[in-house]
PASE-783916 format. One record per residue: residue number from 1; x, y, z of N, C-alpha, C in turn; residue in one letter. Coordinates in steps of 0.1 Angstrom, whole numbers, always signed. Each point is the difference from the previous one (the first is absolute). Example, Ala and Ser with C-alpha at 12.3 -4.5 7.8 and 13.67 -1.06 7.14 Angstrom:
[1,[+132,-57,+78],[-9,+12,+0],[+9,+12,+0],"A"]
[2,[-4,+11,-7],[+9,+11,+0],[-8,+11,+8],"S"]
% end
This chain:
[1,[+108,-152,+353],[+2,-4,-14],[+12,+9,-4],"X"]
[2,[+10,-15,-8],[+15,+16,-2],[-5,+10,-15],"X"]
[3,[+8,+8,-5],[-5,+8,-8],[+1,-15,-15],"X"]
[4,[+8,-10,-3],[+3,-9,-8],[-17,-6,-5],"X"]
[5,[-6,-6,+16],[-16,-4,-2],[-8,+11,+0],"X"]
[6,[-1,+10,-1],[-8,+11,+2],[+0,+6,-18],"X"]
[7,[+15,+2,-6],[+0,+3,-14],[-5,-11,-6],"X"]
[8,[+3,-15,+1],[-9,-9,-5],[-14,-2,-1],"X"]
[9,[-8,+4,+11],[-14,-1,+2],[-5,+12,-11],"X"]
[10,[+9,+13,+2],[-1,+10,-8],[-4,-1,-13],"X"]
[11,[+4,-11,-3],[+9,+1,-12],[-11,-8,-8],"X"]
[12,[-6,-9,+9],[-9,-9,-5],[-14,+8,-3],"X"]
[13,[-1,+4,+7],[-13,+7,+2],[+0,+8,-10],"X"]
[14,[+11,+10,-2],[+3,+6,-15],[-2,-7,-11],"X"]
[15,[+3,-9,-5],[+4,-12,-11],[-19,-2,+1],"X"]
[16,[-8,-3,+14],[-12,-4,-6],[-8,+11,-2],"X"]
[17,[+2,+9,+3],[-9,+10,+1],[+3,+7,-14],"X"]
[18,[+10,+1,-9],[+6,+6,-9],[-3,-11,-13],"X"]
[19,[+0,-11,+3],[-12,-10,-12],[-18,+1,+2],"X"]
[20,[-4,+2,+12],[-8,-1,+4],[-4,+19,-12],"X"]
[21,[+1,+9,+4],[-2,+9,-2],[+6,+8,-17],"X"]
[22,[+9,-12,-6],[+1,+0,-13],[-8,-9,-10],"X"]
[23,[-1,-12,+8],[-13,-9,-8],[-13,+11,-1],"X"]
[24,[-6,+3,+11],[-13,-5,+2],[-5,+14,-12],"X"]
[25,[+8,+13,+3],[-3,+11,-13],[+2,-2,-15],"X"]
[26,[+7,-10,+0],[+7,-8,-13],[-15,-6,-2],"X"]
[27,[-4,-11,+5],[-7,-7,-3],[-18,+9,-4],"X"]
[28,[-3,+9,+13],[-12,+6,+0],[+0,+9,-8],"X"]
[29,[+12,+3,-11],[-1,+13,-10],[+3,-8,-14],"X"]
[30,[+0,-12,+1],[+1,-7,-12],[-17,-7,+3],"X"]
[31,[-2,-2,+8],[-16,-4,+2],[-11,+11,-8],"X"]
[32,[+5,+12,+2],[-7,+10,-6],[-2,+0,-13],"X"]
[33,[+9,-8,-6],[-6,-5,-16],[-6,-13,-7],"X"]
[34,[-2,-10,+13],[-6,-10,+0],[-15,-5,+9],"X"]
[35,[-2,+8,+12],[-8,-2,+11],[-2,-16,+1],"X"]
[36,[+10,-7,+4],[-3,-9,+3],[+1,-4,+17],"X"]
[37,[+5,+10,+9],[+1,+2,+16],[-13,+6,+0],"X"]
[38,[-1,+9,-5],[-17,+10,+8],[-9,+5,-17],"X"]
[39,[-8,+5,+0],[-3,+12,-9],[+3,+14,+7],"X"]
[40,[+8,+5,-4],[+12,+13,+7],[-9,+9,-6],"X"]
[41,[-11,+1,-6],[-10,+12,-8],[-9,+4,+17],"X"]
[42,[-1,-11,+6],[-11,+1,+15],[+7,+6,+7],"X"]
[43,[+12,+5,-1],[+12,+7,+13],[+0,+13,-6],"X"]
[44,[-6,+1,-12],[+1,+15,-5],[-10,+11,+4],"X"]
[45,[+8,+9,+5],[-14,+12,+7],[-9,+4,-9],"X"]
[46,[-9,-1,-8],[-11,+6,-7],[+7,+18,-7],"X"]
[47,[+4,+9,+15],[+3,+15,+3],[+12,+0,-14],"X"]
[48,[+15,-7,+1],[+8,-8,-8],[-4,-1,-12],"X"]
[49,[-9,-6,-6],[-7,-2,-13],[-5,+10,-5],"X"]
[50,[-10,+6,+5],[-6,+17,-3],[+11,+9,-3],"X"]
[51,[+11,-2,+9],[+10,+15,-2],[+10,-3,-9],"X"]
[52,[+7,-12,-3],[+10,-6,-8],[-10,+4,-15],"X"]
[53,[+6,+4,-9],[-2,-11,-11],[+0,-10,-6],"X"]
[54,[+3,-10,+9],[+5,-13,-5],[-14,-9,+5],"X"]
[55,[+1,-12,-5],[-10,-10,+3],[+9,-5,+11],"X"]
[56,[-5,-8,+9],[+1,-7,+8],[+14,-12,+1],"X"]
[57,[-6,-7,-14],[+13,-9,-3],[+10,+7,-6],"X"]
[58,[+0,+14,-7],[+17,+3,+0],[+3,+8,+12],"X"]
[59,[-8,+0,+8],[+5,+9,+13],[+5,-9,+7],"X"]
[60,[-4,-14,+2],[+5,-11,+5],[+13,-10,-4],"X"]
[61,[+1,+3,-17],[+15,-2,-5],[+8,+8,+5],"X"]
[62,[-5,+16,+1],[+14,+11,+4],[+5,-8,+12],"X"]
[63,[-12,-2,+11],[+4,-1,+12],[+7,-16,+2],"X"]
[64,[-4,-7,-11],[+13,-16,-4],[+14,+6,+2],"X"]
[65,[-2,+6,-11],[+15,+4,-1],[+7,+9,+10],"X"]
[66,[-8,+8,+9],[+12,+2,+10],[+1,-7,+9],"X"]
[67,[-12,-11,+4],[+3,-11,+7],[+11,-8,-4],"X"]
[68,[-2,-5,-11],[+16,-11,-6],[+13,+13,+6],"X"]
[69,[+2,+15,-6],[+11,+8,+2],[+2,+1,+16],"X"]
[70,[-12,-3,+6],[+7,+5,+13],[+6,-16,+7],"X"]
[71,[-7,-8,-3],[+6,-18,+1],[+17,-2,-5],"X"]
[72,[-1,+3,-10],[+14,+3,-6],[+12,+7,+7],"X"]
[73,[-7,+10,+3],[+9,+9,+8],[+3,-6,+15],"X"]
[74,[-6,-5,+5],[-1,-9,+15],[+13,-9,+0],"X"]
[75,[-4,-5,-12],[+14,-13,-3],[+13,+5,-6],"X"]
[76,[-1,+11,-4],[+13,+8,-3],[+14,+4,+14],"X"]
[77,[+9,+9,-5],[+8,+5,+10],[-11,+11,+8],"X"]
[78,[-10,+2,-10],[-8,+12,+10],[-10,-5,+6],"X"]
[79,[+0,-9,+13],[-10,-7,+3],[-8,+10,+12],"X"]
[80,[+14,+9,+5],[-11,+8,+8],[-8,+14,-7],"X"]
[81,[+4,+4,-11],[-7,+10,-7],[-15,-11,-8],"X"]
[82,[+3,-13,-4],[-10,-5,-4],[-11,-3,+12],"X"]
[83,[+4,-5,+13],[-5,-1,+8],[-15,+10,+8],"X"]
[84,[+8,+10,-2],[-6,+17,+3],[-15,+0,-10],"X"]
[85,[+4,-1,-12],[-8,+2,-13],[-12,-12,+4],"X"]
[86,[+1,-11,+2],[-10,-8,+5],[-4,+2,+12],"X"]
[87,[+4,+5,+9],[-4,+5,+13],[-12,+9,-7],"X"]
[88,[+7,+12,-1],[-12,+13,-5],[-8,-4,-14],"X"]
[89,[+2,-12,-1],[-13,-7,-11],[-8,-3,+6],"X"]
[90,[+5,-8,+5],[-11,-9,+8],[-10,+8,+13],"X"]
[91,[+8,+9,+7],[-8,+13,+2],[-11,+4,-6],"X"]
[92,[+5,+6,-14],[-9,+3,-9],[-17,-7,-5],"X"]
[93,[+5,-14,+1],[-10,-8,-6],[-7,+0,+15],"X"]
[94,[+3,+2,+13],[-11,-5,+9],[-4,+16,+3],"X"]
[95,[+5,+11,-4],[-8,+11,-1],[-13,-1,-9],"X"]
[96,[+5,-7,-12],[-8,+3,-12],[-13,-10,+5],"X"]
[97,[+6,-11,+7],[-15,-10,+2],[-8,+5,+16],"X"]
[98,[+4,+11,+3],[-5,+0,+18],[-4,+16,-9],"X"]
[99,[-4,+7,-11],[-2,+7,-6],[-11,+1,-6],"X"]
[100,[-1,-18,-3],[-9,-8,-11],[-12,+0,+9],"X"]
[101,[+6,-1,+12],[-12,-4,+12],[-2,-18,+0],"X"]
[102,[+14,-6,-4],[-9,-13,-8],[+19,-6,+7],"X"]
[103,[-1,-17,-2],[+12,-3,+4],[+7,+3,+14],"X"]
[104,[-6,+2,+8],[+13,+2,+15],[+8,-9,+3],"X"]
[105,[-5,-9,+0],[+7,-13,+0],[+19,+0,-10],"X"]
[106,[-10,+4,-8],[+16,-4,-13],[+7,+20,+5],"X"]
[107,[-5,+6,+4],[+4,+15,+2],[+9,-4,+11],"X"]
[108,[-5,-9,+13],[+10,-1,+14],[+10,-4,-4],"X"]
[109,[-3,-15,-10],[+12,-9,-9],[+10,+6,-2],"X"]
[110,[-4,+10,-9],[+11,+8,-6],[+3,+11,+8],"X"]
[111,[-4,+4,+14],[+8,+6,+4],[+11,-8,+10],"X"]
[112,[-4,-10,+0],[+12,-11,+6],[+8,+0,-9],"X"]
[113,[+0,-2,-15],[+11,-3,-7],[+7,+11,-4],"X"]
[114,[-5,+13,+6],[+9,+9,-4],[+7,+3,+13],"X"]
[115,[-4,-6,+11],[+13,-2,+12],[+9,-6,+2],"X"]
[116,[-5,-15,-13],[+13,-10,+0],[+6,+6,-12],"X"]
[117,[+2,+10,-7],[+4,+3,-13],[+8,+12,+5],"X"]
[118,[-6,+8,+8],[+9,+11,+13],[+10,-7,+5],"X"]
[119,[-4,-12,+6],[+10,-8,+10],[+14,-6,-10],"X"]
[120,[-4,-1,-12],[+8,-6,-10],[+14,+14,-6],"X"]
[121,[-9,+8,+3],[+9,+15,-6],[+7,-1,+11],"X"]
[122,[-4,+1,+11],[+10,+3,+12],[+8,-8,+2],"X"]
[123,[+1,-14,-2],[+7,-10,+4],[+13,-2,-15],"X"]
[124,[-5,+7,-12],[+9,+2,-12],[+9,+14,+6],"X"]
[125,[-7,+7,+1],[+13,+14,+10],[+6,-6,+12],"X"]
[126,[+0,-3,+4],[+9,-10,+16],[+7,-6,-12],"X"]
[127,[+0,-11,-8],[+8,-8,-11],[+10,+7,-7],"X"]
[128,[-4,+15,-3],[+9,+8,-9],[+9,+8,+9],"X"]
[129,[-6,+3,+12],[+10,+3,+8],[+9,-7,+5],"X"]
[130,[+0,-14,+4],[+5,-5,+5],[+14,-8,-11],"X"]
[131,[-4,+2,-18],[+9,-7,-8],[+11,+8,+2],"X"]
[132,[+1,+15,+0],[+16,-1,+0],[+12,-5,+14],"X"]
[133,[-12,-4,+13],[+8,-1,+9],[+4,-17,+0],"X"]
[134,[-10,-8,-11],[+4,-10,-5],[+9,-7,-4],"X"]
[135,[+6,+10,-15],[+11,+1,-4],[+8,+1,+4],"X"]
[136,[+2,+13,+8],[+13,+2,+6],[+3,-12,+13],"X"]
[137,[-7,-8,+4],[+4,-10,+8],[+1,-11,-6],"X"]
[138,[-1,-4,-13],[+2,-10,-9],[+14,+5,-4],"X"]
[139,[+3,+14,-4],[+11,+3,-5],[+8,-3,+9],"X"]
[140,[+0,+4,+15],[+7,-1,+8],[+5,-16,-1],"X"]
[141,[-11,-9,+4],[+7,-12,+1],[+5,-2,-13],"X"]
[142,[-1,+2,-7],[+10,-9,-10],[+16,+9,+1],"X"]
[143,[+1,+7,+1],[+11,+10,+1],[+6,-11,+13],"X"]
[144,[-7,-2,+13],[+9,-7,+9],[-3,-9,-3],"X"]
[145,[+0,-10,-9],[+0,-16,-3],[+14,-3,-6],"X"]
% end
């Protein structure tokens, strides 16, 4: 495969993996003020409720909102720093359910999505590295055209 189809495949996989991983926090942190995907109160550790002062449902708006910020940020120029942030979320949340003693299922899930959310950071660093050597060979050719 020359390097031409190899940055292509790259490239795609980036593009899905980088909507895939900007929707889905977008969508599941805007869910948190509607529950119309799950009731997101059943994912809540009990341990969480006791120590917070918060009730349940604004513990679950905070955690909207960094889900929409960290979605956001995925689709930005910082897709590998947003990337990271939903990696070590999604971490988080299958600590907190393999914690619960409750959910393994959605805990394994989410540790899968925080490998394709890893795999999405790495493959945004190869992208950033690789732009200025882009340029300069776009500059080049046009310079000899």
């Amino acid at each position: 495969m020359n390097n031409a189809k190899a940055n292509d495949s790259m490239d795609r996989a980036w593009w899905a993996l980088r909507i895939f991983f900007g929707a889905v926090p977008l969508v599941a942190g805007l869910d948190k003020y509607f529950n119309v995907l799950t009731d997101w109160s059943a994912y809540v550790n009990p341990v969480m409720t006791r120590i917070l002062p918060l009730s349940a449902s604004t513990f679950l708006h905070i955690v909207g909102v960094i889900e929409i910020a960290a979605g956001i940020i995925v689709l930005t120029r910082w897709t590998r720093l947003g990337a990271y942030v939903v990696m070590l979320w999604m971490l988080g949340i299958a600590c907190n359910l393999a914690l619960m003693g409750k959910y393994y299922d959605v805990a394994v899930r989410d540790i899968g999505l925080a490998i394709g959310a890893f795999t999405l950071a790495q493959l945004a660093a190869r992208r950033e590295a690789m732009a200025p050597q882009t340029e300069a060979r776009l500059f080049t050719q046009s310079v000899n055209a």
